[in-house]
C-alpha positions in Angstrom: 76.9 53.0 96.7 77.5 54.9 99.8 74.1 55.4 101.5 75.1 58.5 103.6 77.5 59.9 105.5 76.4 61.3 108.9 78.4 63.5 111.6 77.1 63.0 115.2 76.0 66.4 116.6 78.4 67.8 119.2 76.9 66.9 122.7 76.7 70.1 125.2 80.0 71.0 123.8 78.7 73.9 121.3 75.4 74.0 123.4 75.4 77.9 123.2 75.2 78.0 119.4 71.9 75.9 119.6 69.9 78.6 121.5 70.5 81.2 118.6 69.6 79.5 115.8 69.2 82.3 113.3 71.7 84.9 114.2 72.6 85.3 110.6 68.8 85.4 109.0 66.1 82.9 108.4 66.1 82.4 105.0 68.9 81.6 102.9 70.2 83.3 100.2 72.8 84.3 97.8 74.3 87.4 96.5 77.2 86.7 93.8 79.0 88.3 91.5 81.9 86.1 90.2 84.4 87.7 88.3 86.3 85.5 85.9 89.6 86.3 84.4 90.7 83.7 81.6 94.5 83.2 80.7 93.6 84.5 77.4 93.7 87.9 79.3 89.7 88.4 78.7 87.3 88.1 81.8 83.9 87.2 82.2 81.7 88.4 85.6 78.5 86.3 86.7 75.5 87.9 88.6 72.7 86.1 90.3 69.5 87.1 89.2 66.3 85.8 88.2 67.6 83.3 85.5 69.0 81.0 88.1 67.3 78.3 89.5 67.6 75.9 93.0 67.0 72.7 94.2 68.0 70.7 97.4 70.6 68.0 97.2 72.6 65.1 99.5 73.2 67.5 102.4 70.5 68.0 104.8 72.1 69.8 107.1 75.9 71.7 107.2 77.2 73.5 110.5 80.5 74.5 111.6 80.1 73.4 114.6 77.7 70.3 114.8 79.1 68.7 111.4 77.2 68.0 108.2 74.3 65.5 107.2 74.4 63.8 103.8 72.3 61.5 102.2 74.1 59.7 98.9 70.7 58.7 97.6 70.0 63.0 97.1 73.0 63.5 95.1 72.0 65.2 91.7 74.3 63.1 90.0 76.2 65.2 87.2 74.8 68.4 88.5 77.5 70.9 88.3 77.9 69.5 84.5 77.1 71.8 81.8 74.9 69.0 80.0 72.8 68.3 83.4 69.0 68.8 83.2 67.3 71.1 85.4 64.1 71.2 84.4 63.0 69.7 87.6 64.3 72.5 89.6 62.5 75.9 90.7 62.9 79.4 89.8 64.7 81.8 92.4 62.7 84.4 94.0 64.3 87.8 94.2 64.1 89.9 97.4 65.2 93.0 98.4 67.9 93.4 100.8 70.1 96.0 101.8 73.5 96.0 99.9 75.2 99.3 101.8 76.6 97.0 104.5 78.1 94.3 102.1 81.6 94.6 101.3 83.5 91.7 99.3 85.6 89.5 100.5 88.7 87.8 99.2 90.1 84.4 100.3 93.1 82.3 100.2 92.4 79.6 98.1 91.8 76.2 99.2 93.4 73.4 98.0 95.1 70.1 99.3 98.1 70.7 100.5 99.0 66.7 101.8 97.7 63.2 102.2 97.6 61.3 105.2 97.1 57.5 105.9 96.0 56.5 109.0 98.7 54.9 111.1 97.1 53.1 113.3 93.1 51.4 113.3 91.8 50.8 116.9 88.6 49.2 117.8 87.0 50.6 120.9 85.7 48.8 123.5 82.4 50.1 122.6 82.9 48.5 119.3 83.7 51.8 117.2 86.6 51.9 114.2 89.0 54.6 115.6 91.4 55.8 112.5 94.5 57.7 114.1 96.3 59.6 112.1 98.8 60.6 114.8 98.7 64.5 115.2 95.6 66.8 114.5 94.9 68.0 111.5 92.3 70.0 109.2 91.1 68.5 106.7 88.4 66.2 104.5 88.0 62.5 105.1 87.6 60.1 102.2 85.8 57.1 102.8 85.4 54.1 100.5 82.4 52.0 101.7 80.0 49.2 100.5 76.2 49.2 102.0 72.4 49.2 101.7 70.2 52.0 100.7 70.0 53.9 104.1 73.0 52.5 106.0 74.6 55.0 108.1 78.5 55.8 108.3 78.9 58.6 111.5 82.2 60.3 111.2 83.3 61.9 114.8 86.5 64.1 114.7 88.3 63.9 118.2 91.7 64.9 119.4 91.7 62.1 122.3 90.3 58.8 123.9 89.7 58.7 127.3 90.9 55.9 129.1 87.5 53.6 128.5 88.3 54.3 124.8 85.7 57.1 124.6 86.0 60.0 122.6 
């Protein structure tokens, strides 16, 4: 099992974002309305409300910026299942906010568009597993790893190595 998987925060690069922790609220929250349409031609739509309930999971922590934090021994195994049992989970609270100012957005969707094997594995002098893929890229990483309850696994995205094999 695959203790966690932790990205190293960014260090001075994104040091202006740190200062303004907050900019977009301090709670979190969701608004949704999901509007479905079946190949049948019928169409369902899904409001958040009261009904729904929350819990926390693997990640701790997810940033554009400074990376995400996840702990595989959090991870709500079968969760997005319809069989899975919540009953451990709370209740969502309402609030009121204003809704004048929110206008809906619609997105590309995203999907994988290639594969990539890494063509060349370098070990730095500092010890570290460099996986070069040979151009940048956007993407997610799969990793398949074997460890111990609590074992970390830090994933650093770079374009370069300096020449002491830095990133």
């Amino acid at each position: 099992m695959l203790a966690g998987i932790f990205n190293r925060p960014a260090v001075n690069r994104f040091h202006y974002w740190e200062k303004n922790r907050g900019i977009c609220g301090k709670e979190l929250g969701l608004l949704l309305q999901l509007d479905i349409n079946y190949t049948d031609g019928t169409s369902s739509i899904i409001i958040s409300d009261e009904s729904w309930k929350s819990t926390t999971g693997a990640i701790l922590y997810s940033e554009i910026y400074n990376g995400e934090t996840q702990d595989a021994r959090k991870e709500k195994s079968g969760w997005a299942t319809a069989r899975y049992d919540d009953a451990g989970w709370t209740g969502v609270q309402l609030k009121n906010a204003v809704k004048e100012k929110i206008v809906a957005t619609e997105n590309e969707l995203v999907k994988k568009q290639e594969t990539f094997k890494p063509i060349k594995f370098i070990t730095t002098p500092q010890g570290d597993k460099v996986l070069d893929f040979g151009q940048n890229m956007v993407g997610w990483v799969v990793v398949k790893a074997k460890g111990n309850a609590g074992d970390k696994i830090v994933l650093s995205h770079a374009e370069v190595l300096d020449k002491a094999g830095k990133r």
